[in-house]
C-alpha positions as CSV (number, residue, x, y, z in Angstrom):
1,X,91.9,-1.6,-96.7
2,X,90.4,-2.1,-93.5
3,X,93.1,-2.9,-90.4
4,X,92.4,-5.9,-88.3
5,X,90.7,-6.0,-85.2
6,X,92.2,-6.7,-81.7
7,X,91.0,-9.3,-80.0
8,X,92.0,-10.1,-76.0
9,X,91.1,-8.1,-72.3
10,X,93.3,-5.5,-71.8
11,X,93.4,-3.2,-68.7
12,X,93.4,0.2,-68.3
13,X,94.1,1.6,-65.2
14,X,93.9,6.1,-64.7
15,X,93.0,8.2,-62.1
16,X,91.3,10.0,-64.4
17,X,87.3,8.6,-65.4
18,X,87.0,10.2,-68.3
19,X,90.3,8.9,-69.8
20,X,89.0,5.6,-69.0
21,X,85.8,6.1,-70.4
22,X,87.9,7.4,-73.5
23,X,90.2,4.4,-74.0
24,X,87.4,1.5,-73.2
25,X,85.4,3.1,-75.8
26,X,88.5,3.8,-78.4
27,X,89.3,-0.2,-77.5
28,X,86.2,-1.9,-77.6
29,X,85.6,0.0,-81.2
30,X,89.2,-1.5,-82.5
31,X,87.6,-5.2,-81.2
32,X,89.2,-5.2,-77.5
33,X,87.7,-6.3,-74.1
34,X,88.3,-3.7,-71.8
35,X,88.2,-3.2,-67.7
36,X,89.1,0.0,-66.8
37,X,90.1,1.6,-63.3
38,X,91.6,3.9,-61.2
39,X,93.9,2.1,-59.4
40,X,95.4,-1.0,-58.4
41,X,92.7,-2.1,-55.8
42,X,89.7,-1.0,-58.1
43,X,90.9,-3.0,-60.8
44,X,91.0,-5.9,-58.9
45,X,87.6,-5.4,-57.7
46,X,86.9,-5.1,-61.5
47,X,88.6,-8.5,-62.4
48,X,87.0,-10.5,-59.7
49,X,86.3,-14.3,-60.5
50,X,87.2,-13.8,-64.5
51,X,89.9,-16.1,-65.6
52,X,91.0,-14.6,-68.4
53,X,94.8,-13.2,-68.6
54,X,94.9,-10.4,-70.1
55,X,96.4,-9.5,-73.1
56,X,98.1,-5.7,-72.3
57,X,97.8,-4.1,-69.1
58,X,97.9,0.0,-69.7
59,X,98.4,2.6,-66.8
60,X,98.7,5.8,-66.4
61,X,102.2,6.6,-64.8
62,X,101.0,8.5,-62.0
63,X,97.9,7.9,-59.8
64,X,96.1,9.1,-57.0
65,X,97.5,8.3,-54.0
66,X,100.5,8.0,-54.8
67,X,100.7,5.1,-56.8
68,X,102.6,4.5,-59.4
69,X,101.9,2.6,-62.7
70,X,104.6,0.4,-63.1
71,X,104.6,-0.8,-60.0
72,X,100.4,-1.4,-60.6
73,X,101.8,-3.3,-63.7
74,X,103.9,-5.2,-61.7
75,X,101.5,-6.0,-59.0
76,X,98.5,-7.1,-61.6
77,X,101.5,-8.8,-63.3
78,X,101.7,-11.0,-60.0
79,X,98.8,-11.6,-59.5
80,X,97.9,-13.5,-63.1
81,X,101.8,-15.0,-62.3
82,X,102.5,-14.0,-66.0
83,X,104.8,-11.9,-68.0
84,X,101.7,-9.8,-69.4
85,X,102.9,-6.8,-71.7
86,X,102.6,-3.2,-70.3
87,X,102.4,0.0,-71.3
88,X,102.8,3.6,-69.4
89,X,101.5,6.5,-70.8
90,X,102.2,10.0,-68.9
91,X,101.2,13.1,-69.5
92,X,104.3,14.6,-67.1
93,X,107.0,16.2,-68.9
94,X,109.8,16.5,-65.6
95,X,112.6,15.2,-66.7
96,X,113.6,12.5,-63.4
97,X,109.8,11.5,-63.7
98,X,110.4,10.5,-67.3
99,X,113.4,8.9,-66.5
100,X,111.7,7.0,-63.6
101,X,109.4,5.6,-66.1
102,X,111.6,4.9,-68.6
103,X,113.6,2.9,-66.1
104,X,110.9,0.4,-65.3
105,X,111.2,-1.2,-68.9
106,X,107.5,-0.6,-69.8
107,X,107.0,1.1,-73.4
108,X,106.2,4.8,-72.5
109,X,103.7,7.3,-74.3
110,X,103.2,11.0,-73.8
111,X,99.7,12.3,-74.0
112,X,98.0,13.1,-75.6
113,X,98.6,9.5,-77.7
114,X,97.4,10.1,-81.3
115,X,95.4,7.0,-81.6
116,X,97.5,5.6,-84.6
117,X,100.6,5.4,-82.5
118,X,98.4,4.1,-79.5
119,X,97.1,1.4,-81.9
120,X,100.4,0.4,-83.4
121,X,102.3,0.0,-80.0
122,X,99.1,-2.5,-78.9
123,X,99.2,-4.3,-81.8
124,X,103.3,-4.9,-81.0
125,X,103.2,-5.4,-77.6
126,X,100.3,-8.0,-78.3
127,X,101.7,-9.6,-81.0
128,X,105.4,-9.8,-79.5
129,X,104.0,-11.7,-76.2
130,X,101.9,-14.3,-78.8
């Protein structure tokens, strides 16, 4: 049995290209639109004139200069004025830096993700704002 596809734009925002490169690939194959960045102000260069709200919005909790991914979430959030779903995913194991995430309400993934449980929390999130 095959499992369904996604559909929607969900955005991925790490400081890190090749993770983004990693999880717009992994997404588009499970039937995702994907716009990825590095930060707050290059994914709204990325978004530009589209209209459409998306669906997830997934961060890394940490980012270059200092930013953090909730409050990226929070900001993207504003800026579609809609309660869109987000996720934080963190590969930091300090305990007051997972508690600092945890805090912010946002379902929170260590990396490395295995791709099943990455899958399974989208679908949720997705389906739970539907």
């Amino acid at each position: 049995m095959q499992a369904s596809r996604g559909s929607g734009l969900i955005l991925v925002i790490d400081d890190e290209g090749a993770i983004q490169i990693a999880m717009q690939s992994l997404l588009q194959s499970w039937g995702y639109t994907v716009l990825a960045a590095g930060g707050y102000e290059e994914m709204m260069q990325r978004i530009g004139a589209r209209t459409e709200v998306p669906s997830l919005i997934i961060c890394d909790y940490r980012l270059r200069d200092n930013e953090i991914g909730s409050t990226v979430i929070e900001r993207l959030r504003n800026e579609y004025n809609q309660p869109i779903p987000g996720m934080l995913i963190t590969g930091d194991t300090a305990p007051d830096r997972i508690r600092e995430a945890q805090a912010s309400g946002y379902l929170l993934l260590h990396k490395p993700v295995p791709n099943t449980a990455l899958r399974a929390a989208i679908v949720r999130l997705i389906e739970c704002q539907r």
